[in-house]
C-alpha positions in Angstrom: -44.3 40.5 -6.2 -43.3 38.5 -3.6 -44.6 35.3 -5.3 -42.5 36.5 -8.4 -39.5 36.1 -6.9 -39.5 32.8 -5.1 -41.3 31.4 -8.2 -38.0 32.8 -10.2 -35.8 31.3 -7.3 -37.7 27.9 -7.7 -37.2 27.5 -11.2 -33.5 28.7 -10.9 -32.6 25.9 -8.4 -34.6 23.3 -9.9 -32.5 24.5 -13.3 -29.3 23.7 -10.8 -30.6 20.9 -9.8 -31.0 19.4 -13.1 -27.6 20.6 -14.3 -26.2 18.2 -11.9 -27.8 15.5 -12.0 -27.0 16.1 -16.0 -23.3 15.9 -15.2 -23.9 13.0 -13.1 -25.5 10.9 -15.6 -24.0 11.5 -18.3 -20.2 13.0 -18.0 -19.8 10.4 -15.1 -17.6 12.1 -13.1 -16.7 11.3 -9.6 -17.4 14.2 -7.2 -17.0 12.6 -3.6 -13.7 13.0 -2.2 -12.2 11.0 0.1 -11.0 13.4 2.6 -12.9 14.3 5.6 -11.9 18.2 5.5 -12.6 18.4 1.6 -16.0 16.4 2.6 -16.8 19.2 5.1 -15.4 22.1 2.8 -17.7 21.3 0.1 -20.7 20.6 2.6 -20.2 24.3 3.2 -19.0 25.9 -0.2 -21.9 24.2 -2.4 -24.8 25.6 -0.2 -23.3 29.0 -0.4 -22.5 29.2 -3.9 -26.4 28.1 -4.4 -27.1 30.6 -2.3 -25.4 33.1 -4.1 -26.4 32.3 -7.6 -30.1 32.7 -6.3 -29.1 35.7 -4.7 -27.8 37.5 -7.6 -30.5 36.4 -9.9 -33.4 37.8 -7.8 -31.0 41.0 -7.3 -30.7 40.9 -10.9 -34.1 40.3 -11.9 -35.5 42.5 -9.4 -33.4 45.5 -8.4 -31.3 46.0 -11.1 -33.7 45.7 -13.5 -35.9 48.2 -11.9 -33.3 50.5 -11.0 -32.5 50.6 -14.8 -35.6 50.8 -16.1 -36.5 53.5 -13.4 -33.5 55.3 -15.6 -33.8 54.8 -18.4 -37.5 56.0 -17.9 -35.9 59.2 -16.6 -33.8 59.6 -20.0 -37.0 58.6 -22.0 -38.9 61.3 -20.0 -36.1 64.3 -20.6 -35.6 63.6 -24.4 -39.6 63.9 -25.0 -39.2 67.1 -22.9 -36.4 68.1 -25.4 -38.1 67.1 -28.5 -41.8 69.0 -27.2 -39.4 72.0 -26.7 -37.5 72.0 -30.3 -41.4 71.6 -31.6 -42.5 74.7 -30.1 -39.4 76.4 -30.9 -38.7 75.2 -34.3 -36.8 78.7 -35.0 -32.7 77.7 -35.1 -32.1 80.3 -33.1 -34.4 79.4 -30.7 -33.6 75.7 -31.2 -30.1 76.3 -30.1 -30.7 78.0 -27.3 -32.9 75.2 -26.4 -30.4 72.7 -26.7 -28.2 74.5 -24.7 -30.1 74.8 -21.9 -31.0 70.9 -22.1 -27.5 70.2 -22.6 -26.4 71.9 -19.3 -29.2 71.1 -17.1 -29.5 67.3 -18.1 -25.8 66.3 -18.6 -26.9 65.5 -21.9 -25.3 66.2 -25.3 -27.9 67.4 -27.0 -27.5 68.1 -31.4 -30.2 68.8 -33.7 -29.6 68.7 -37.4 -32.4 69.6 -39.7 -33.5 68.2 -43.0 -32.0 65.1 -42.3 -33.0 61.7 -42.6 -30.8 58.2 -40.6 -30.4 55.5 -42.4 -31.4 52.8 -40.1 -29.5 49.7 -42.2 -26.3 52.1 -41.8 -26.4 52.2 -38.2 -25.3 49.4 -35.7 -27.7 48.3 -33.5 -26.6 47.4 -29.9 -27.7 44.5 -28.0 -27.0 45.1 -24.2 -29.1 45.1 -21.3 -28.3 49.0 -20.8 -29.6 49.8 -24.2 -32.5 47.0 -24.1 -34.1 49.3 -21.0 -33.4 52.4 -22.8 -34.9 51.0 -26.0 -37.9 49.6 -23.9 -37.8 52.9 -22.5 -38.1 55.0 -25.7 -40.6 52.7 -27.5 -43.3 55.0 -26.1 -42.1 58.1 -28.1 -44.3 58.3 -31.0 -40.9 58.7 -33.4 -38.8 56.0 -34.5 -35.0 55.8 -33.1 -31.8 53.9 -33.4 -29.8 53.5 -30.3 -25.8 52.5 -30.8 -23.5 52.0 -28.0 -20.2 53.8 -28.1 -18.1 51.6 -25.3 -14.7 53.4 -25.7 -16.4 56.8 -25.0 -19.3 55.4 -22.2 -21.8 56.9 -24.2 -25.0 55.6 -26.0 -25.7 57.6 -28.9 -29.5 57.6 -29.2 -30.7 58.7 -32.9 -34.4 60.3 -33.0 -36.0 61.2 -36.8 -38.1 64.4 -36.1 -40.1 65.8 -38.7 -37.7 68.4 -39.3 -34.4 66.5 -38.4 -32.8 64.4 -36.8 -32.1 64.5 -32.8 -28.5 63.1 -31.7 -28.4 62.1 -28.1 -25.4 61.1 -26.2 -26.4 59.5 -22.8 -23.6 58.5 -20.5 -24.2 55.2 -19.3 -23.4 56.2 -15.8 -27.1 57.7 -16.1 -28.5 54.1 -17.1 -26.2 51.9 -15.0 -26.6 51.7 -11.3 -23.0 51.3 -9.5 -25.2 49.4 -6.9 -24.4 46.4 -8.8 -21.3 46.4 -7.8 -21.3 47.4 -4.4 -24.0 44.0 -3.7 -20.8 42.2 -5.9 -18.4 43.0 -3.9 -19.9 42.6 -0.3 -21.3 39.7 -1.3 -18.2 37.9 -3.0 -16.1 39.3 0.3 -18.6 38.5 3.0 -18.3 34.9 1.2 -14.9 34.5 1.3 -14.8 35.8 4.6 -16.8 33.5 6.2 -15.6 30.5 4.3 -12.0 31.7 5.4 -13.6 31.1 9.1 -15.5 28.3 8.5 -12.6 26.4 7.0 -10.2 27.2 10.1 -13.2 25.9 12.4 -13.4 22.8 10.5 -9.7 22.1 10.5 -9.6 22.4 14.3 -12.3 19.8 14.2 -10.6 17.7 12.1 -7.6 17.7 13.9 -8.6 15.7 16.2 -9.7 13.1 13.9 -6.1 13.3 12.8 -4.0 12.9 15.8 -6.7 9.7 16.9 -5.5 8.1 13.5 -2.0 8.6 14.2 -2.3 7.3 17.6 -4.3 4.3 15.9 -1.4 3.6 13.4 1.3 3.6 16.0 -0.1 1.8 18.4 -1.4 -0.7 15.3 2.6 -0.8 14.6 3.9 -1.3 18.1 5.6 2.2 18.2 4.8 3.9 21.4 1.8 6.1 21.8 2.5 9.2 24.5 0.6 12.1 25.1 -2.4 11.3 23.8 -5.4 12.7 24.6 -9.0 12.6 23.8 -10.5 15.7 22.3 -12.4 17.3 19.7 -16.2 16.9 19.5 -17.8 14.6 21.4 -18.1 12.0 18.8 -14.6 12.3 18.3 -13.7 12.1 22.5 -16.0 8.9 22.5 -13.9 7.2 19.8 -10.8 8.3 21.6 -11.6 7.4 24.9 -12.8 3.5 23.1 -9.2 3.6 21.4 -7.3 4.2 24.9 -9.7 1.4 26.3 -8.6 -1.2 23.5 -4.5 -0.5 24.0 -5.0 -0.8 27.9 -6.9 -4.3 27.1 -4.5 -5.2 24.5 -1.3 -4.3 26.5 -2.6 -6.4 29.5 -3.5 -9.2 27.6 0.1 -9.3 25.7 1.7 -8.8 29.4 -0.2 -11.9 30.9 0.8 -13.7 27.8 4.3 -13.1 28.1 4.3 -13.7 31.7 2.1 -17.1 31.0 5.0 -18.7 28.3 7.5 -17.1 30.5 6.3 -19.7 33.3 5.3 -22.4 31.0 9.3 -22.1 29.9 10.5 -21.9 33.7 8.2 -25.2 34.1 9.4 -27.2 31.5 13.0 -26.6 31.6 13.2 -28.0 35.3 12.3 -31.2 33.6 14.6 -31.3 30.0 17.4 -30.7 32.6 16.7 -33.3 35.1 16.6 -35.4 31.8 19.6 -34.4 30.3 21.1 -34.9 33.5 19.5 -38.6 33.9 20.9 -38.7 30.4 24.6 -37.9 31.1 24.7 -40.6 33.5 23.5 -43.2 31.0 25.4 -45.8 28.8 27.0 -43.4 25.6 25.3 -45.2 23.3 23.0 -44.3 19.7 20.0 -44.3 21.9 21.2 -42.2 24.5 22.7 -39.5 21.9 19.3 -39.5 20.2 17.4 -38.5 23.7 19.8 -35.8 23.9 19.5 -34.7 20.1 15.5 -34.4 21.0 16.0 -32.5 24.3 18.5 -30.0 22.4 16.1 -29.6 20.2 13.5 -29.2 22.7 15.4 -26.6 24.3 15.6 -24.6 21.0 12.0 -24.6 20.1 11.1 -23.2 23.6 13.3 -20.7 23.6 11.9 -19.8 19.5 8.0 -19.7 21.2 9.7 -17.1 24.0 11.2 -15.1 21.5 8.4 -14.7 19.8 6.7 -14.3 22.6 8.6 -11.7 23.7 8.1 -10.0 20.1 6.2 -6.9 21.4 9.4 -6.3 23.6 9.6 -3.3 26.4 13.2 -2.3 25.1 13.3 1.7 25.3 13.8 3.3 21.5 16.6 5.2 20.6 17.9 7.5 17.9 21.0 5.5 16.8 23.2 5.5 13.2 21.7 2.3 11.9 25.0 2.0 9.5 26.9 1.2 12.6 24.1 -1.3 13.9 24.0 -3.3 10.2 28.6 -3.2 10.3 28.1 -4.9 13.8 26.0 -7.7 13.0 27.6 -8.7 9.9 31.0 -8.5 11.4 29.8 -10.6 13.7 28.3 -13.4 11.3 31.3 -13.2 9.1 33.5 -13.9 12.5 31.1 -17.1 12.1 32.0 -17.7 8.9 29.2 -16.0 6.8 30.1 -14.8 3.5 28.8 -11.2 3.3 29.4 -8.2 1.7 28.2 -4.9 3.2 27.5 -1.8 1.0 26.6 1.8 3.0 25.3 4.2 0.2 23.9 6.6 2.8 24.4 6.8 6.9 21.0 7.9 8.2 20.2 8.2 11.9 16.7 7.2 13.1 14.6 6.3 16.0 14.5 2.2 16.9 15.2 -0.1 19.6 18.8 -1.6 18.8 18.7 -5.1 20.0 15.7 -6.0 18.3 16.6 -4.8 15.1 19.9 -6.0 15.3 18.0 -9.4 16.3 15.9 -9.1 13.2 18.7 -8.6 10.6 20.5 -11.4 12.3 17.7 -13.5 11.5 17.4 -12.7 7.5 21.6 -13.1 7.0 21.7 -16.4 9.3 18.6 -17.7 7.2 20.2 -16.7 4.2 23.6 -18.3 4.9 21.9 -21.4 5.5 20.9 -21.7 2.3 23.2 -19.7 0.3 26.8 -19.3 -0.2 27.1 -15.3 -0.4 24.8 -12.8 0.4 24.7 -8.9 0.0 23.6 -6.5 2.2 23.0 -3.1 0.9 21.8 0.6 2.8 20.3 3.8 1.6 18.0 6.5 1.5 15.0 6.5 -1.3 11.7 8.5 -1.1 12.2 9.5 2.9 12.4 5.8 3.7 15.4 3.7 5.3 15.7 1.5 2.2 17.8 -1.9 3.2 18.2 -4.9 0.5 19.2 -8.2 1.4 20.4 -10.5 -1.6 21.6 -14.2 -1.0 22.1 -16.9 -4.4 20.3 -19.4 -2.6 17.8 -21.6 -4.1 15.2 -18.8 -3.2 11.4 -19.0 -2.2 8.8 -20.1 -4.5 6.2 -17.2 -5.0 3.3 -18.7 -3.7 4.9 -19.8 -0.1 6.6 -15.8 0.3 3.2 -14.9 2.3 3.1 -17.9 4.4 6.7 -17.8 5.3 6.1 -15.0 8.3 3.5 -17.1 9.7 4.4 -18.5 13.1 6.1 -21.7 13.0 5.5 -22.4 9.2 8.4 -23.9 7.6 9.2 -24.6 3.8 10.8 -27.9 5.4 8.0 -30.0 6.6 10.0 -32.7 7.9 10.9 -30.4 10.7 14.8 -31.7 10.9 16.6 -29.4 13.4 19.8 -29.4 10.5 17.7 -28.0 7.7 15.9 -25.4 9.5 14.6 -23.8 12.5 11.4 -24.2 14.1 9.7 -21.5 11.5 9.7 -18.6 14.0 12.6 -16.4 12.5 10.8 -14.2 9.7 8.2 -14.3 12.2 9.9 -12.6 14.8 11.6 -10.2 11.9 8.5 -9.2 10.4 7.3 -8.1 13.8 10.1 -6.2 14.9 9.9 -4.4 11.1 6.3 -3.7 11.6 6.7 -2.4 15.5 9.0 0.1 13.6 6.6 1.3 10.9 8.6 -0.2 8.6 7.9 -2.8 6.1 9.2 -6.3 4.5 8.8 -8.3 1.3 10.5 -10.6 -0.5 11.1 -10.9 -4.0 13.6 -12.4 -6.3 16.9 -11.5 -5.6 19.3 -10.4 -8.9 22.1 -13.4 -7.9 18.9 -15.7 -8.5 18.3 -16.1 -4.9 16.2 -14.4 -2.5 15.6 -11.1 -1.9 14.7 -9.4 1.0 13.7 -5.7 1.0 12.8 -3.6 4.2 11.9 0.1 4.3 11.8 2.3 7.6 10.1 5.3 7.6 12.3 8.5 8.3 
């Protein structure tokens, strides 16, 4: 018996089994998600839904099937009782009182009509597995039957050709059906759901932690602060958090020392472009003199370009400020210096940034732009949760190709490096980075007055 069963559940899971790998073949879908939780909710549903399926089949192919035919061998048993009794009785009389007694005692309704005859092609034939047992059940009566179920009613009308009549015998199903089946449903589908319910709020917890290491990760990756953060989780997840805190200490240092090293390289040489300039002063004012002092101002500016951008990770303290009155205080300012720009404020938003630095980088984009351009546009709002600012200038623009390499340090579009047509390449440098420390980000694109177009987004 025992042997039956796991033979059955064999060929049910290797029936699975194949089922899949049909699906996989030939439908080509693609199962595996991409989130860790789904991952680890399918991990456990699929096993228990397996398990389940193989669980109700052996139920179903060994207890309810025995319990019903353990019934329906039961009905089987009382009907040839019935019909030995209407034999030795065959008086009407008699036969009634027969009947009667069957029909109380059995909880059967019990008719006899004689000289009869059923037309078996009149009579619809059932096909369920309550009158399959019962069928199986009566096969071993030596007379031949008709069973039809009567669903509306819960009865199966079971139709016996005697030699003197026919035999009419309504059966409730609840006397073939075993209301086990649904008890083993139920606990089964609940205890399920139950402990998926359980499983799924342990594995969330787990996950969690995977989570919050991310976030750290992505902060940290875009120079926003990382506080309160705190290895935990399983230990897998502790060991990755503990390596993560180890890296931002080692990175942190590193950018310290080299803000500290370029802060003394820049105390270092400036003792000497003074003592020049000074030497300079004292010199005959001629065209050689004034071109020493055009290199040493440029000099000058270049070193204090490698400290800015040195300085690009910046200590300044964030603060929630209303960036409308940030962007109307630097192009006041510009336009005091004779910048054409027009500022439009669809939306005022307040969000979390450190103000000189992103004043500094704005600066940058409309002082780049006005010295290439005539006018330039700046204009603020709110689309899809992000800070969404749009700079537009009628310059002559930047080629496609060359956008990408513009924010890499000291790259200029003006190789012959003349102080009038350019800086030293640092300032979208030193923009993107304080746009990126934010969590923000910048592209460039072609701007509708023809020129260049330069689009941040903040994240709210």
């Amino acid at each position: 018996m025992k042997k039956s069963v796991f033979q059955k559940a064999g060929r049910v899971l290797k029936e699975i089994w194949d089922f899949i790998r049909y699906i996989l073949k030939y439908v080509k879908v693609k199962i595996s998600p991409k989130s860790l939780l789904t991952r680890f909710i399918l991990i456990i549903l699929i096993p228990m839904v397996l398990l389940q399926v193989v669980a109700s089949m052996v139920f179903y192919d060994n207890h309810w099937r025995s319990i019903s035919r353990r019934l329906a061998n039961d009905i089987a048993g009382e009907v040839e009782t019935v019909i030995y009794m209407i034999e030795q009785y065959p008086d009407s009389v008699q036969t009634e009182d027969v009947l009667a007694y069957f029909d109380q005692a059995l909880q059967l309704k019990i008719h006899f009509k004689p000289e009869t005859q059923i037309i078996f092609d009149s009579v619809n034939v059932d096909n369920t597995g309550l009158v399959k047992q019962l069928d199986r059940a009566l096969s071993k009566l030596d007379y031949p039957f008709v069973i039809k179920e009567n669903r509306s009613q819960d009865y199966i009308m079971v139709y016996i050709q005697l030699k003197t009549g026919v035999l009419k015998v309504e059966v409730p199903q609840k006397r073939v059906f075993s209301s086990t089946t649904y008890a083993f449903l139920v606990w089964m589908i609940g205890a399920s759901i139950l402990l998926f319910w359980i499983a799924f709020l342990f594995m969330k917890n787990q996950v969690r932690s995977v989570y919050r290491l991310a976030d750290a990760a992505e902060k940290f990756g875009t120079g926003r602060a990382v506080e309160r953060f705190k290895p935990e989780g399983a230990t897998e997840v502790r060991q990755a958090g503990q390596a993560f805190l180890l890296m931002k200490n080692r990175i942190q240092k590193y950018l310290g020392e080299r803000t500290s090293m370029l802060s003394g390289v820049s105390h270092d040489l400036r003792t000497p472009l003074t003592r020049m300039k000074l030497q300079l002063s004292m010199m005959p004012d001629d065209e050689s003199t004034q071109d020493l002092l055009s290199d040493i101002d440029e000099m000058e500016k270049m070193l204090e370009g490698y400290l800015a951008f040195a300085r690009g990770e910046g200590k300044e303290p964030s603060q929630v400020m209303e960036v409308s009155e940030l962007l109307t205080d630097v192009v006041e300012k510009l336009r005091r210096n004779g910048h054409d720009i027009d500022l439009h404020i669809e939306q005022t938003q307040q969000i979390s940034l450190r103000p000189h630095d992103f004043s500094r980088a704005i600066t940058n984009i409309l002082t780049n732009a006005h010295r290439y351009a005539k006018h330039a546009a700046v204009v603020m709002g709110v689309r899809d949760h992000f800070l969404d600012i749009t700079i537009d200038d009628d310059g002559p623009g930047i080629p496609k190709e060359k956008r990408d390499d513009v924010f890499k340090a000291f790259y200029r579009l003006d190789d012959s490096r003349n102080s009038k047509t350019g800086g030293v390449g640092l300032g979208l440098t030193i923009t993107r980075d304080i746009v990126l420390s934010h969590g923000g980000e910048i592209t460039l694109e072609e701007s509708p007055m023809k020129g260049l177009r330069v689009h941040l987004r903040f994240p709210l």
